[in-house]
C-alpha positions in Angstrom: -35.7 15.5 41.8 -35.3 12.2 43.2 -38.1 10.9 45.1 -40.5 13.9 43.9 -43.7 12.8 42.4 -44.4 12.0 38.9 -46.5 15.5 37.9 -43.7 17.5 40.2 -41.1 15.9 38.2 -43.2 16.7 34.6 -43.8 20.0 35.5 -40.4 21.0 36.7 -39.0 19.5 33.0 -42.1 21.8 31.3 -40.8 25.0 33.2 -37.1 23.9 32.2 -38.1 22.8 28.8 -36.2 19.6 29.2 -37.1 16.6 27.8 -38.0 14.0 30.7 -35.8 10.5 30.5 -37.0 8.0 32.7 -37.5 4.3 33.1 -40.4 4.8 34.9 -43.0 2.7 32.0 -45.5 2.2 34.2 -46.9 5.6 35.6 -45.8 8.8 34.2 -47.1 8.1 31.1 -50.5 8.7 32.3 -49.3 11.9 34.4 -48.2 13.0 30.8 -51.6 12.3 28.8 -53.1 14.6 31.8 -50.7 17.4 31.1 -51.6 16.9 27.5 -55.2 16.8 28.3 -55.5 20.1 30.2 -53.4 21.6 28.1 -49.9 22.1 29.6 -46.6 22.3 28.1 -44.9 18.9 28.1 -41.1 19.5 26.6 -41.3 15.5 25.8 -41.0 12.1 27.5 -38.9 9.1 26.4 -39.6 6.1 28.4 -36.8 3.5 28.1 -37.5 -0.1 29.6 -35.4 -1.2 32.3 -33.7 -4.2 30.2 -32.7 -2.5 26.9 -29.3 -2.2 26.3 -27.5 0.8 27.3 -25.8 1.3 23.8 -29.0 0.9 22.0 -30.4 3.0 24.1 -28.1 6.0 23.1 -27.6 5.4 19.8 -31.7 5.4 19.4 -31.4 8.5 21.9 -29.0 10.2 19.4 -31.1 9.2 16.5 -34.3 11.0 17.3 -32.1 14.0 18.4 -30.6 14.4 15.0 -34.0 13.8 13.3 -36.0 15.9 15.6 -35.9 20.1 15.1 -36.1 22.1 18.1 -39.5 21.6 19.8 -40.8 18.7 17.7 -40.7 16.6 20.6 -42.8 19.0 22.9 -46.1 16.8 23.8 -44.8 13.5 23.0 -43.7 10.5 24.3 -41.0 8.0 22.8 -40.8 4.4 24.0 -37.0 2.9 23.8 -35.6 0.7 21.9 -37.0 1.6 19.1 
């Protein structure tokens, strides 16, 4: 998906039901709230900031997959660290 645009890339994780990882913070957060807004599936977005440590990073990652059931991150978006 490199170098596709932001809804291309959301809506190719919707069809996939894949949860979307990305350091991009500052625009696909708001192609998300439009997905959300007319009411397309969004399997989840967790935005983690370019300078956060790559081993808090997974650990926070593996968190919220232990604590999450399936589909309880569908329309939401996580910003890491925690």
């Amino acid at each position: 998906m490199l170098g596709e645009d932001d809804p291309t890339v959301l809506e190719w994780a919707a069809q996939e039901g894949r949860v979307l990882v990305t350091h991009d913070v500052t625009t696909i957060t708001r192609y998300a709230y439009e997905r959300l807004e007319l009411g397309q599936s969004m399997a989840g977005v967790i935005e983690v900031t370019s300078d956060a440590a790559v081993g808090r990073v997974i650990e926070d990652i593996l968190l919220i997959l232990v604590c999450c059931l399936e589909g309880e991150l569908d329309g939401q978006i996580y910003y890491l660290p925690l």
